[in-house]
N, C-alpha and C positions, 0 to 999 in steps of 0.2 A: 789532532794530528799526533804521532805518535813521534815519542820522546826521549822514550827507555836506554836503561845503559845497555842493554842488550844490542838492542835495533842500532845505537850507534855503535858497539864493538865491531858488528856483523859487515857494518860496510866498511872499516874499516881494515877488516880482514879481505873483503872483496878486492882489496885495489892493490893489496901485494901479490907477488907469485913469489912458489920457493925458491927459484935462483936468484932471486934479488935479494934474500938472505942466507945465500948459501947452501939452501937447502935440495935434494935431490926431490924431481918431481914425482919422481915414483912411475912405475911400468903399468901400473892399473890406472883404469881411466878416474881421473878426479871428479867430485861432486862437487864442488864449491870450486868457482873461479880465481879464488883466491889463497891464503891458508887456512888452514882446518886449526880446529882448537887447540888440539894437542899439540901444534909447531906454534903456534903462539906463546903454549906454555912453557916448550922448551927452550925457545930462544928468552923468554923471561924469568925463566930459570924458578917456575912453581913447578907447584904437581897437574897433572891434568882437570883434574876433579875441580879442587880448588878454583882453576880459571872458567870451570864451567859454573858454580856458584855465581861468581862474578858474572857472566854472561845473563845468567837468568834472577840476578839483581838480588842477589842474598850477599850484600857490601854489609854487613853493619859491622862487622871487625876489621875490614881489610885495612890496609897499615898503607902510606904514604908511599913508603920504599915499595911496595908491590904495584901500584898503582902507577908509578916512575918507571918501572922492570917493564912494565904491558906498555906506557907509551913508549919507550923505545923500542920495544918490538915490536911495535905498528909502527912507527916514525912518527910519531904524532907530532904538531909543529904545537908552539907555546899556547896557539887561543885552545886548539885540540886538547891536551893535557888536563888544561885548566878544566873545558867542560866534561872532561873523564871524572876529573877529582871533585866536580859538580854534582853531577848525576851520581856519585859513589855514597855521599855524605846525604845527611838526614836533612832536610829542604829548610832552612833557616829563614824566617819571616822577615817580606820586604822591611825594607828601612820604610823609619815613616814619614822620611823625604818624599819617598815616590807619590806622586801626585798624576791624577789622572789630568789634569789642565793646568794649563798658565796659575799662578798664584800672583798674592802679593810682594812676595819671594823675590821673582824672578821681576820685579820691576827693573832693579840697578842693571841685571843684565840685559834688559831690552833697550835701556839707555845707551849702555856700550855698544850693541848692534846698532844706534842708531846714529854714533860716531862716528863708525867705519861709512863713508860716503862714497869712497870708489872702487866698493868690490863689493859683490851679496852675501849674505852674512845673514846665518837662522839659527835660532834656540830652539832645538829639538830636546826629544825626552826620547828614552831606552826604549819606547815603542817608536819611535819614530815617527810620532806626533808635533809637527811646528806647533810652536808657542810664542812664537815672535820672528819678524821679518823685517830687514831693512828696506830702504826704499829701493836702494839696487836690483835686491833680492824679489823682491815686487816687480818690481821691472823686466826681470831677466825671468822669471820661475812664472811667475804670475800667480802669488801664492791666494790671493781672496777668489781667485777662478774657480781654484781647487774645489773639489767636494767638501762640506766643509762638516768639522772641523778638517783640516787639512793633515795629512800624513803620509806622509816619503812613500809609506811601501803600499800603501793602498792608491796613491796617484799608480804610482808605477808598474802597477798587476793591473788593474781595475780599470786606468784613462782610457776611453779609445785612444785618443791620442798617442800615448805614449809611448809607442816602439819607431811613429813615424817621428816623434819627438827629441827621443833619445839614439844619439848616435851610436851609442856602446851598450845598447839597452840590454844584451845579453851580460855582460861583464857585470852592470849596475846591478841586473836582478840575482846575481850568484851572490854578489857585497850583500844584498837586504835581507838574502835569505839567511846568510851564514852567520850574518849579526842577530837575527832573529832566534833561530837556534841556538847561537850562544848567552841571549838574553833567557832563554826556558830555562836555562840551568842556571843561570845566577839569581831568579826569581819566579822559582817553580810556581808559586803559590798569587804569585800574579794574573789577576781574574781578565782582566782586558787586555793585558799580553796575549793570553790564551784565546781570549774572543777574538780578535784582531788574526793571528794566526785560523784560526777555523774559519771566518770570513774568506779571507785569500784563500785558503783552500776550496774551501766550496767553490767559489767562484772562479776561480781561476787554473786551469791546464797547466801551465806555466808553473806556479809556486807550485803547485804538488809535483810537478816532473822534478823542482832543484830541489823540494823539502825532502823527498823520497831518498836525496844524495847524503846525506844527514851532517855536511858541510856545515862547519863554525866559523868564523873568523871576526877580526873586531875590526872594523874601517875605524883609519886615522889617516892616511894619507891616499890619495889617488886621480886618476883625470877623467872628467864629467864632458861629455859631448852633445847637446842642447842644438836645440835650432828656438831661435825666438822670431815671432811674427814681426817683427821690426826690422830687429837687426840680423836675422839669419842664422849662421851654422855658428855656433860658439865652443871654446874648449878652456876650461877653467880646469887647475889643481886645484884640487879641494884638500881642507885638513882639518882635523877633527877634534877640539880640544876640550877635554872632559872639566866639568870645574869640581873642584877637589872638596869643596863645601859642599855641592850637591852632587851626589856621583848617580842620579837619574837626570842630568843635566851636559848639555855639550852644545859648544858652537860651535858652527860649520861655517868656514871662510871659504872662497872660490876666490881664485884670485888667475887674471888674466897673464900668460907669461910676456916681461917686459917685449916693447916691440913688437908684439904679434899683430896678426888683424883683430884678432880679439881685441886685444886695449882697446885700438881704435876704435870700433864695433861698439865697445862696450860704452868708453867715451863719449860717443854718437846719442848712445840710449840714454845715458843718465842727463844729457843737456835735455829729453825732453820728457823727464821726471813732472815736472808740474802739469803737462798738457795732459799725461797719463791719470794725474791724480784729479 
């Protein structure tokens, strides 16, 4: 799947027009739906040329401050930016944190997942690979059903299930894809990142319609809409908490808002936790 800083400049130029910066749209008919290179350059205040290097990925001098100048003249929002100044710089080898499965590592923090007893709670990795589950999260996800080994974004392209499963399954799959893309830039050179992404695309309509968007972003917080074979329609905030000793490491809490039917619902499932297990 393609990657390039070009391919994401290019849509990122697609989604402005010139009077959204001031620009006059001109009396001749436009090629590009969006700005042409040369208004990218000017409102960034380079030369033409020079932002056409940059397009066609001849970054090996470009300076910080230029690269700040082009995200504001696409509006780029902060996860955006970051994967501009990804894609510009020479591809820096994973950390050799990254692991492709559970370790002995992540023991303590499976421990802690296995604390949290009234909400679901998973140890994923930057591919969005579970590596551990609570028994809520068992409960509620059904994470041993999964394909296994189990992985967020392959459940969710790939399950039959899944769109009649996921309430927001539109919303979900723009979050996996956009964290997906922001993970190619922070670990170019990650072999099963890139496997994982050509999988989903082969196989799925769906990822290559949002991958084609070339949409970044980092989920940390949002609302998750489930139907579970038990207990029914469910709606959890989810949040996203990176740990700071392993930064290919993050736990996902769901957590039901107080009083809702969810609690209840939720409440209901986990008294029959042992029958399940």
């Amino acid at each position: 799947m393609e990657t390039d800083i070009g391919a994401f400049l290019r849509t990122r130029r697609d989604r402005i027009t010139p009077d959204q910066v001031g620009l006059p749209a001109g009396a001749t008919r436009r090629r590009v739906p969006g700005l042409r290179r040369e208004e990218v350059a000017l409102i960034a205040g380079v030369s033409p040329d020079y932002y056409v290097r940059l397009e066609q990925g001849r970054t090996a001098h470009v300076s910080d401050q230029v690269l700040c100048a082009v995200a504001r003249a696409l509006s780029l929002s902060g996860a955006e930016t970051e994967h501009l100044r990804n894609l510009a710089r020479l591809p820096e080898p994973a950390p050799s944190l990254l692991q492709k499965s559970a370790t002995a590592e992540d023991e303590p923090l499976a421990r802690l997942l296995d604390a949290i007893t009234d909400a679901p709670a998973l140890l994923v990795d930057t591919r969005m690979n579970i590596l551990a589950a609570n028994a809520a999260a068992e409960a509620v996800f059904d994470v041993s059903g999964m394909a296994q080994p189990p992985n967020s974004a392959r459940q969710l392209f790939l399950a039959r299930e899944a769109k009649a499963r996921y309430g927001n399954w539109e919303a979900a799959a723009e979050e996996v894809v956009a964290h997906l893309r922001l993970m190619t830039g922070r670990w170019p050179d990650d072999a099963p990142l890139t496997a994982l992404i050509d999988e989903l695309g082969h196989h799925s309509d769906d990822f290559r319609r949002l991958w084609a968007r070339a949409d970044v972003g980092e989920k940390r917080v949002g609302t998750v809409h489930v139907t579970n074979h038990v207990a029914g329609p469910l709606e959890f905030d989810y949040h996203v908490l990176t740990v700071p000793a392993r930064p290919d490491r993050s736990l996902l809490t769901y957590l039901p808002r107080p009083g809702s039917p969810t609690q209840e619902a939720l409440r209901m499932l986990l008294t029959r936790i042992p029958a399940i297990q």
